[in-house]
C-alpha positions as CSV (number, residue, x, y, z in Angstrom):
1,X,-17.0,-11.7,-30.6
2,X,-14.1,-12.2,-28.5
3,X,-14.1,-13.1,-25.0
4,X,-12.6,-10.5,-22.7
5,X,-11.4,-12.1,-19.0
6,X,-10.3,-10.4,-15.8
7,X,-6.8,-11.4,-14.9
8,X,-6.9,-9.4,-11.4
9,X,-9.0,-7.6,-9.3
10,X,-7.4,-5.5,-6.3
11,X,-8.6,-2.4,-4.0
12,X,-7.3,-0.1,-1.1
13,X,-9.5,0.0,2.2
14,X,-12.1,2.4,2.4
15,X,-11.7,5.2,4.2
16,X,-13.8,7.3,6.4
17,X,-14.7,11.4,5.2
18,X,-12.1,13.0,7.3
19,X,-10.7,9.6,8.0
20,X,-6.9,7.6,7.8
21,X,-6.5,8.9,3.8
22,X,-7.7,12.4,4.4
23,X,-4.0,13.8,3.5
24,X,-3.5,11.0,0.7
25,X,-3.9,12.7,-2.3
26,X,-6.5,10.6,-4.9
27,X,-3.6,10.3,-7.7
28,X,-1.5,8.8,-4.4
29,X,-4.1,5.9,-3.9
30,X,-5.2,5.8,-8.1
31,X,-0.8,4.7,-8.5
32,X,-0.6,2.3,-6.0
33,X,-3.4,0.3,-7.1
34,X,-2.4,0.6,-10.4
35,X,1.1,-1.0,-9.3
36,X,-0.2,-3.5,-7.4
37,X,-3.3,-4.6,-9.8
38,X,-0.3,-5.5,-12.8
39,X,1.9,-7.3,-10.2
40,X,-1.3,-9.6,-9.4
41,X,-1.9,-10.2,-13.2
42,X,2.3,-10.5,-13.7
43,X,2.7,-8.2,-16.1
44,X,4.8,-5.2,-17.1
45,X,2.9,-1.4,-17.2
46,X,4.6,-1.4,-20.7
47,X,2.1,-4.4,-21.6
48,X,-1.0,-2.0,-20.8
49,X,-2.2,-0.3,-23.6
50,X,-4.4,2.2,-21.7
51,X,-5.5,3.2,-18.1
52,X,-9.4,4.2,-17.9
53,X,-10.4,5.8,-14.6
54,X,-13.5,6.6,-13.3
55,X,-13.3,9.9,-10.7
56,X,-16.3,12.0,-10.2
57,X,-14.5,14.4,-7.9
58,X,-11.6,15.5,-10.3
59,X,-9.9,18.9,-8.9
60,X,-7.4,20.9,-10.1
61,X,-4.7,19.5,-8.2
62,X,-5.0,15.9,-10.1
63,X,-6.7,16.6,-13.4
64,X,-7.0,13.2,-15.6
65,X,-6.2,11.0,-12.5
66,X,-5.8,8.0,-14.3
67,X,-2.6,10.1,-16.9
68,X,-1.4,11.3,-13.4
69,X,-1.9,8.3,-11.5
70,X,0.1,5.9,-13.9
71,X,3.1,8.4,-14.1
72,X,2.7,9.1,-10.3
73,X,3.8,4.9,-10.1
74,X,6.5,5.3,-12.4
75,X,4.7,3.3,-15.4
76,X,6.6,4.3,-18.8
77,X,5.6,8.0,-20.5
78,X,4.1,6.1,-23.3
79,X,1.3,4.5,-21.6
80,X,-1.9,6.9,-21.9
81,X,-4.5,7.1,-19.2
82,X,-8.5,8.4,-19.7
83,X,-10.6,9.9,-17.1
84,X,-14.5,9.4,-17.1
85,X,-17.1,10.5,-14.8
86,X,-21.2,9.0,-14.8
87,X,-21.1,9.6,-11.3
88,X,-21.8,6.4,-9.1
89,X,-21.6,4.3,-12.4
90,X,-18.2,5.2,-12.9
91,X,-16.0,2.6,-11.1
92,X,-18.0,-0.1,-13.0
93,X,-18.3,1.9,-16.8
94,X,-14.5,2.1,-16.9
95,X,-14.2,-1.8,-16.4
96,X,-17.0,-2.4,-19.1
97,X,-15.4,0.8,-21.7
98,X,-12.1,-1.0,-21.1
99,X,-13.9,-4.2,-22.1
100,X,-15.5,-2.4,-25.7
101,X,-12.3,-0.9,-26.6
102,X,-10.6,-4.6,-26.5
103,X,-13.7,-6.0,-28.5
104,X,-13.1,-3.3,-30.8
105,X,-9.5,-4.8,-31.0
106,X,-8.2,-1.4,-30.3
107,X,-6.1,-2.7,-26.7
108,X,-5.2,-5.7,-26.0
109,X,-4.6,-5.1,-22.4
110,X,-6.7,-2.5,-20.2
111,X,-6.0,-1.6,-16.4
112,X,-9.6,-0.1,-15.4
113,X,-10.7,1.2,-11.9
114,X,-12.1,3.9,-10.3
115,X,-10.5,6.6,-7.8
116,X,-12.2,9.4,-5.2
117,X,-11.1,11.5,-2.3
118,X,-14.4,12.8,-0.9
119,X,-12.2,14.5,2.4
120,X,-9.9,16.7,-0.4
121,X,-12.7,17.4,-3.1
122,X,-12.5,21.2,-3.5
123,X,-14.7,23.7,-2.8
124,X,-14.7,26.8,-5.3
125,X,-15.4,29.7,-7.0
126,X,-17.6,29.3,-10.4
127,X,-15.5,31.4,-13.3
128,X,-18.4,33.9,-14.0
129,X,-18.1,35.7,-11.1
130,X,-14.1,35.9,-11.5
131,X,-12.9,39.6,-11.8
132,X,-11.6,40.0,-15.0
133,X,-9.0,42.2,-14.5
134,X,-7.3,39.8,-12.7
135,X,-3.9,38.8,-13.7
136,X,-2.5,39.7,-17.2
137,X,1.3,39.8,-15.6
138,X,4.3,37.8,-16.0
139,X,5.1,35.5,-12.6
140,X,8.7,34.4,-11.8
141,X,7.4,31.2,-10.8
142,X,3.7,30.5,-13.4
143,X,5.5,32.4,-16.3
144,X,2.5,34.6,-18.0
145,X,-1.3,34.4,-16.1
146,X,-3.3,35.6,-18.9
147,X,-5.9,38.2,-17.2
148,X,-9.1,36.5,-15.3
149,X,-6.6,34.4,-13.3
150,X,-4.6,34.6,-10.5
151,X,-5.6,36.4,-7.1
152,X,-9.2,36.9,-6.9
153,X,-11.1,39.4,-4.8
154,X,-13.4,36.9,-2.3
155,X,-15.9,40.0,-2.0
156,X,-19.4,39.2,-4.0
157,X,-18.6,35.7,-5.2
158,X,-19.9,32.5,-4.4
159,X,-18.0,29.8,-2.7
160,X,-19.1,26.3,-3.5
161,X,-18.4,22.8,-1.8
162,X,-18.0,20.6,-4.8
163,X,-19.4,17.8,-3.6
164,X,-22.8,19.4,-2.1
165,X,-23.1,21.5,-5.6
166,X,-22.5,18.4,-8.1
167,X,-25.8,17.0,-6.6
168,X,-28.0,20.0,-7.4
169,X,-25.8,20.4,-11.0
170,X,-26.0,16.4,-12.0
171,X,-29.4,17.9,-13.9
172,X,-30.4,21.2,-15.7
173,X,-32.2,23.1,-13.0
174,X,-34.4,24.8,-15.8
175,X,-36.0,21.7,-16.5
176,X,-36.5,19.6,-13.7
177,X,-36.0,22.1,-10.8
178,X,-33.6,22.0,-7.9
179,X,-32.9,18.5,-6.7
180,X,-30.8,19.8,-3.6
181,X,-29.7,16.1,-2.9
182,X,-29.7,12.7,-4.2
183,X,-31.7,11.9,-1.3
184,X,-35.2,13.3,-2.6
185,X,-35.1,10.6,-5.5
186,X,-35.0,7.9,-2.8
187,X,-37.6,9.3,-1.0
188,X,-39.8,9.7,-3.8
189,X,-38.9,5.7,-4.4
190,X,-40.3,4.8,-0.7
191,X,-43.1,6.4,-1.5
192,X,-44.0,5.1,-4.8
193,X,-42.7,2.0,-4.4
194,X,-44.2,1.4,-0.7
195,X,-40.9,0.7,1.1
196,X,-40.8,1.9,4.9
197,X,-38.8,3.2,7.6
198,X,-39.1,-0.2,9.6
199,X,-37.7,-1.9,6.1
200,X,-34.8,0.9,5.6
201,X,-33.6,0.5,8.6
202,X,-33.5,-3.5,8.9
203,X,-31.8,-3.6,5.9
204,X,-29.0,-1.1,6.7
205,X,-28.7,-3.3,9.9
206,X,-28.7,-6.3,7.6
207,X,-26.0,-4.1,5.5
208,X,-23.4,-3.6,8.6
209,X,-23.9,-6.8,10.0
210,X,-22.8,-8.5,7.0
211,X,-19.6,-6.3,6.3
212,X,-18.3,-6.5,9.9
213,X,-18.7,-10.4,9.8
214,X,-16.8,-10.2,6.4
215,X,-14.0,-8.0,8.0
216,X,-14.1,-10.3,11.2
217,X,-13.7,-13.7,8.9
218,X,-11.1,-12.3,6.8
219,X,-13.0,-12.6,3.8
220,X,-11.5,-9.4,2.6
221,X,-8.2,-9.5,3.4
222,X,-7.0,-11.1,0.2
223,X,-8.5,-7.9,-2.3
224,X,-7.1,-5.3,-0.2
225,X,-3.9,-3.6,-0.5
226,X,-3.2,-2.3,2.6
227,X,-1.7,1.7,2.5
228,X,0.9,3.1,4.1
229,X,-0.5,6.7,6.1
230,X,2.5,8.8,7.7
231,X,1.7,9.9,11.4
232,X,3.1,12.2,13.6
233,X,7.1,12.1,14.4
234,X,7.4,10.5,11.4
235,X,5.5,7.3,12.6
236,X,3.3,5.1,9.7
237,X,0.6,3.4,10.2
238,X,-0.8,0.7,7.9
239,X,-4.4,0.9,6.9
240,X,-5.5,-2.5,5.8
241,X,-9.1,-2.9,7.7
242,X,-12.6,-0.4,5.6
243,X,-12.9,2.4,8.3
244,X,-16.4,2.6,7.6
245,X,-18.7,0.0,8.9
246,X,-20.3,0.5,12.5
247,X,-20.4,-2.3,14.8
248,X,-22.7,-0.9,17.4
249,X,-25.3,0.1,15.1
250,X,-28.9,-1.4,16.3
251,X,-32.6,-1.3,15.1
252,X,-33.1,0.7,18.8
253,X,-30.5,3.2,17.7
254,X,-31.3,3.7,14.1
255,X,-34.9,4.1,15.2
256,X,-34.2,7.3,17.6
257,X,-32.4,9.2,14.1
258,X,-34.7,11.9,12.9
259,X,-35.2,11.5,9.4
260,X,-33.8,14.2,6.9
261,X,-37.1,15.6,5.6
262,X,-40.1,15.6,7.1
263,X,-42.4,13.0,7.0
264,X,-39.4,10.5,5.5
265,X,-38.6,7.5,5.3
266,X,-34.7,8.2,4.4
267,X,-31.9,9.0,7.6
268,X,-28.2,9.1,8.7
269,X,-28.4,5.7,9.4
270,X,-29.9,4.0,6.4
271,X,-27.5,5.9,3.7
272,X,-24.5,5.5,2.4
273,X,-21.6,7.6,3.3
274,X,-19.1,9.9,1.6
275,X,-15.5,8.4,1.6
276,X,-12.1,8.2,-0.1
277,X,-10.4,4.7,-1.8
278,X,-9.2,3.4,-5.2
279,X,-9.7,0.1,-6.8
280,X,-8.5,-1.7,-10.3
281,X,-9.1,-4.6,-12.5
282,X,-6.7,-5.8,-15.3
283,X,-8.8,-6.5,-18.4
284,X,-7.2,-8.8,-21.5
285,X,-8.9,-11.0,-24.3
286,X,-8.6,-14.2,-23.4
287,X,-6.3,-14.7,-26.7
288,X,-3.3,-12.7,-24.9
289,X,-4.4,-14.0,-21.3
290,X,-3.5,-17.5,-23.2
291,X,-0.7,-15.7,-24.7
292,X,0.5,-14.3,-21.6
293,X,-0.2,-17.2,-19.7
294,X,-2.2,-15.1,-17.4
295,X,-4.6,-17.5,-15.6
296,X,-7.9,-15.1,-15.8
297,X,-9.9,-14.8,-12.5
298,X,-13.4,-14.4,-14.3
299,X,-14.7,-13.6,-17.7
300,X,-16.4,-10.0,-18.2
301,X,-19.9,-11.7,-19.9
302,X,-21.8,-8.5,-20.7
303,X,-23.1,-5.0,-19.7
304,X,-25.6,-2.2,-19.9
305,X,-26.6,1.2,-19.1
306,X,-30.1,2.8,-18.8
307,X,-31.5,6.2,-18.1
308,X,-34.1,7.9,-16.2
309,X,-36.1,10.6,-14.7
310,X,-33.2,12.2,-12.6
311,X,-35.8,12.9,-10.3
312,X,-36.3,9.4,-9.4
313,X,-33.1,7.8,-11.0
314,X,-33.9,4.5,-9.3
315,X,-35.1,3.0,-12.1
316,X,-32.3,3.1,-14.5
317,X,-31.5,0.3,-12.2
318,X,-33.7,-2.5,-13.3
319,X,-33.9,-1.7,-16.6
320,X,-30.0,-1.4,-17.0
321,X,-30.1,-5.1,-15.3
322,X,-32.8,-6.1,-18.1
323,X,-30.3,-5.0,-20.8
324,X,-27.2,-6.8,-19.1
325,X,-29.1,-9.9,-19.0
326,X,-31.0,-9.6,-22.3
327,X,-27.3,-9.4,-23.7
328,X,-25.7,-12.2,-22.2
329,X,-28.9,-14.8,-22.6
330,X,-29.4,-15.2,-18.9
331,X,-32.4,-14.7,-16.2
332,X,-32.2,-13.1,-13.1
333,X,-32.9,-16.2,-11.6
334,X,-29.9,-17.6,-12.9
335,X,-27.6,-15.3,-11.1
336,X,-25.8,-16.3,-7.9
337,X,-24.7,-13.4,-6.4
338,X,-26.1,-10.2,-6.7
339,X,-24.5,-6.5,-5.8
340,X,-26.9,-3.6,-5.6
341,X,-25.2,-0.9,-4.9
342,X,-26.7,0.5,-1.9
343,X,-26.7,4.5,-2.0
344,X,-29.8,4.0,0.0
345,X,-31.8,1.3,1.5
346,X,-34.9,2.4,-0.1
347,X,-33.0,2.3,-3.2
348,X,-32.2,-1.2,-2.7
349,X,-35.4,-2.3,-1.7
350,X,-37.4,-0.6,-4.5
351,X,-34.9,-2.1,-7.2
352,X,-35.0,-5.4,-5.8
353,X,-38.7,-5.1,-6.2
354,X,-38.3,-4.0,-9.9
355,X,-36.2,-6.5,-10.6
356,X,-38.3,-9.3,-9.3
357,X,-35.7,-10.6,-7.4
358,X,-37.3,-13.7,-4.6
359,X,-37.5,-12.6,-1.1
360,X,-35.4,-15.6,-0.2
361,X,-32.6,-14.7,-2.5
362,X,-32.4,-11.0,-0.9
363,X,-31.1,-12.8,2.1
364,X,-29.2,-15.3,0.2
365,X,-27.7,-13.2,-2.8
366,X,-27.7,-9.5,-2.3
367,X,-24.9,-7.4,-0.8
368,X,-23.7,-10.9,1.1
369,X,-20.5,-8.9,2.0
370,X,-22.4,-5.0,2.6
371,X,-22.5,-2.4,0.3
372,X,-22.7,1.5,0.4
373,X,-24.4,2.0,3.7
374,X,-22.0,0.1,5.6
375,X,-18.8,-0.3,3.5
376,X,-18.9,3.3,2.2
377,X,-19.2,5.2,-0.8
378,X,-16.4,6.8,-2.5
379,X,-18.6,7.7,-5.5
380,X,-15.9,7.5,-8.7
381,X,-14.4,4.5,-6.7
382,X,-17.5,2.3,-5.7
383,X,-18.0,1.0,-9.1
384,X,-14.7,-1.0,-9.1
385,X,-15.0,-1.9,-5.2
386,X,-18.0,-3.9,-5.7
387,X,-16.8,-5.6,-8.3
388,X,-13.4,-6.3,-6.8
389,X,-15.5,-7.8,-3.6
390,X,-17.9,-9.8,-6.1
391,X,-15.0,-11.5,-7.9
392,X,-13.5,-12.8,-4.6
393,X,-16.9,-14.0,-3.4
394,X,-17.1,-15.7,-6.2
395,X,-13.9,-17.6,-6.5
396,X,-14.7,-18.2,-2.1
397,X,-17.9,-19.7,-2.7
398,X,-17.0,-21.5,-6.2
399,X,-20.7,-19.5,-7.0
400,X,-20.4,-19.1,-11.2
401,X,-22.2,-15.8,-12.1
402,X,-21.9,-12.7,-10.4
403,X,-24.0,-9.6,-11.4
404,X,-23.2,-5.9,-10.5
405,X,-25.4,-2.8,-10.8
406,X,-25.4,0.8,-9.5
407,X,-27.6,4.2,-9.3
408,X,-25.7,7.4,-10.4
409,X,-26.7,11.3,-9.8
410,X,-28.4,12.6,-12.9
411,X,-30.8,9.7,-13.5
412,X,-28.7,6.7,-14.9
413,X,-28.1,3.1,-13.9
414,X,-25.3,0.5,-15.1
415,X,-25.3,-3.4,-15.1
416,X,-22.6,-6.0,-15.6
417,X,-22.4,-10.0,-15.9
418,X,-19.9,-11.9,-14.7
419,X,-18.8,-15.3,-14.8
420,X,-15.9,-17.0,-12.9
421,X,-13.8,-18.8,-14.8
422,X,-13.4,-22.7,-14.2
């Protein structure tokens, strides 16, 4: 089988909902990383032989974000580009489709990532309740609108937030019923797996402690790209520093936050957030990285994904991690640094407890840098985030296998192995 390597690893800052990329458009932040992802690995965008994004938020003003965010940096017209969406999973399922399509020996050299702009996801009108009379002219500027679009009526028709509505569509409401947020699986995790408020809100504490003292060191200044945000006046300011992580958060404070739904365990304050960002990872066998001479950064060892109830979703987690590790010969035991997504700290909690991992190693493994409830969670993005952060850990702490897994809407969890190379 051949070996497939990482030759670079590169992501934006992660901004706040609302926040400093709030009038960046996604296909803005998807082109620069792109750029600045080949220029690491020192190669040409006429080397790549496909672009796989992940994007769970795709809207119609940047359909196939990884096609328009390639042309957007000026890469040649022959270079395709894929969009895919498993929700969270879909940051890290590019980087390990990329990684099947050059064991298949169909690329030789794939730029994967994922991209998400939670503050300009659209909100909408479902096409069943368009009036169909509508349209049917010729426009000077559209040419011919065939009838059912153009202006619509507003009267009688739902108006949807995208992001609110995926979470109640990620699963057939006919079958399991209305699952009006992601946050009733973790809730049904505390209470089957035992996990309580006290222990949620430690380790969100735990979660922004670490990721401001990450910031604060410097630790991630090397795998950022910082981004350039017009002001007012026509001032710019450069974003280089995540937006999201809260310094003054305390067990005191977190303890006062009601919880969502009654009688929970799940709040504000020990949750991940929704926010905007882009991240990419050059992927190459490690014939053309020899080729090349492209000095790899890590090898891509093995992956996984799993299913489950998408009531409880959760654990996809540990058995996606059993399939990673079944795969590349290893024990969990023999990982040294661990990233579990955090979309919630019960969610954490309860998969760590799945996955057997030692109580010493939660402290000394796990989310070393933060995760989701501090750093953020721009949901097609986070995927690629992690692993960007989990590469540079590793090459900082000389640490030699890395492993990455993540949650996603609709019941399903993903895995990857990592190791750095020598």
């Amino acid at each position: 089988m051949r070996k497939i390597v990482i030759a670079a690893a590169v992501r934006t800052p992660i901004g706040n909902y609302g926040g400093a990329f709030k009038d960046i458009p996604a296909y803005t932040l998807c082109g620069q990383v792109l750029n600045e992802t080949i220029q690491r690995a020192e190669i040409k965008p006429d080397q790549v032989d496909e672009v796989i994004m992940g994007q769970s938020y795709q809207n119609g003003e940047s359909v196939n974000i990884a096609r328009m965010g390639l042309l957007y940096a000026g890469w040649p017209v022959e270079v395709p580009g894929i969009t895919l969406d498993r929700r969270c999973c879909s940051g890290l399922d590019a980087i390990a489709i990329g990684s099947m399509m050059i064991h298949a020996g169909n690329a030789e050299v794939v730029v994967a990532g994922g991209v998400e702009s939670m503050s300009r996801t659209e909100f909408y009108i479902p096409g069943e309740f368009i009036k169909w009379g509508t349209g049917g002219r010729v426009d000077e500027k559209w040419g011919f609108m065939p009838r059912g679009h153009g202006s619509l009526s507003m009267w009688g028709m739902p108006f949807f937030d995208r992001i609110q509505r995926a979470r109640v569509m990620s699963q057939p409401i006919e079958r399991f019923g209305e699952l009006n947020s992601m946050m009733s699986w973790a809730e049904a995790a505390a209470a089957k797996e035992g996990i309580t408020r006290e222990a949620a809100d430690a380790w969100s504490i735990r979660s922004h402690k670490k990721a401001c003292e990450a910031i604060d060191s410097g630790k991630f200044a090397e795998e950022i790209l910082k981004v350039s945000v017009p002001g007012k006046k026509g001032a710019v300011h450069l974003i280089d520093t995540d937006e999201p992580p809260r310094r003054n958060s305390s067990i005191e404070k977190l303890a006062k936050l009601k919880a969502i739904y009654p009688d929970g365990v799940c709040t504000a304050g020990n949750s991940s957030t929704e926010n905007d960002g882009a991240a990419a990872v050059v992927l190459m066998s490690a014939e053309k990285s020899r080729q090349l001479g492209v000095a790899p950064i890590a090898e891509f060892v093995s992956s996984a994904v799993a299913a489950s109830d998408p009531t409880l979703t959760y654990p996809a987690v540990p058995k996606s991690v059993e399939k990673a590790l079944e795969r590349a010969d290893m024990t969990i035991d023999e990982i040294d640094l661990i990233e579990i997504q955090e979309a919630f700290a019960v969610q954490v909690l309860a998969d760590a407890k799945l996955m057997k991992i030692d109580p010493k190693d939660m402290d000394e493994k796990v989310n070393v840098n933060g995760s989701g409830i501090s750093l953020g969670h721009p949901i097609g993005a986070t995927g690629t985030m992690r692993m960007v952060t989990l590469l540079h850990e590793l090459r900082r702490t000389g640490a030699k296998y890395g492993l990455e897994t993540i949650c996603g809407g609709g019941g399903q969890g993903i895995a990857a192995v990592i190791r750095r190379a020598e």
